[in-house]
C-alpha positions in Angstrom: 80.4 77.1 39.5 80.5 78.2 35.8 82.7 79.4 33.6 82.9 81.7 30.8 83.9 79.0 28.4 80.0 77.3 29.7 78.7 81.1 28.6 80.3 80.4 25.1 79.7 76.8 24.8 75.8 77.8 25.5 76.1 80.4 22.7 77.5 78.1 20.1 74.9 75.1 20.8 72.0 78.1 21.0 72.9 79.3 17.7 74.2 83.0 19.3 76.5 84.0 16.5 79.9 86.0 16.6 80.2 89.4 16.1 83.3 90.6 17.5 86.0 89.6 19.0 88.9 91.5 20.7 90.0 90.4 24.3 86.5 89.2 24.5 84.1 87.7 22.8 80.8 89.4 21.4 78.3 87.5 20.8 74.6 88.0 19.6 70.8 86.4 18.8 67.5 87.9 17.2 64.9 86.3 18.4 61.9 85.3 16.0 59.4 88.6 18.0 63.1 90.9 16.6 64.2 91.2 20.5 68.1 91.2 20.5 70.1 89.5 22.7 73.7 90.4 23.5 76.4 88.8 25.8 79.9 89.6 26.4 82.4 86.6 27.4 85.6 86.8 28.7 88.5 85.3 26.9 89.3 83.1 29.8 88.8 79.5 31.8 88.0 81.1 35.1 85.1 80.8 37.1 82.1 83.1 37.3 80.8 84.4 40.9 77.2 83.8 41.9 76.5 87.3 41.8 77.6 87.6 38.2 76.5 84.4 37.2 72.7 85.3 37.8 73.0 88.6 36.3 74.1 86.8 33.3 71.6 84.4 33.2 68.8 87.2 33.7 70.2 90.0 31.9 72.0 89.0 29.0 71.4 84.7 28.1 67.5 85.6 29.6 67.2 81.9 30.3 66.5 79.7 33.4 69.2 77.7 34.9 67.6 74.8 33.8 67.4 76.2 30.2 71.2 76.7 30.4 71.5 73.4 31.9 69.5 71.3 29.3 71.5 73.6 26.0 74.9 72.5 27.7 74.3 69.1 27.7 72.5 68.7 24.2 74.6 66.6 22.6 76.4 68.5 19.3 74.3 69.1 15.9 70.8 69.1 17.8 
């Protein structure tokens, strides 16, 4: 299972960048075609449901799991 500090993690290593934060955190990317992508991540450690977690992944990150995967474990500065 994931966890919303994986979500923000991802976003850090993908370059997403900070936009606003209040008891959440806002976070942002413009692609180089202009798209905007947008994700909203809980300020907490708890896991993420299944459900929720592909929504995520499809809606908002618009990656594959294995995308996700392979961002999380780059190792920091690459």
């Amino acid at each position: 299972m994931f966890k919303w500090t994986d979500v923000k993690q991802f976003c850090e290593k993908d370059g997403w960048k900070l936009y606003k934060q209040t008891n959440r955190w806002y976070y942002r990317k413009i692609m180089p075609d202009g798209t905007l992508k947008r994700v909203k991540i809980y300020m907490e450690d708890a896991e993420i449901s299944a459900l929720m977690w592909k929504e995520i992944l499809a809606r908002q990150l618009q990656v594959s799991q294995a995308d996700f995967d392979a961002i999380i474990n780059r190792p920091p500065g690459k």
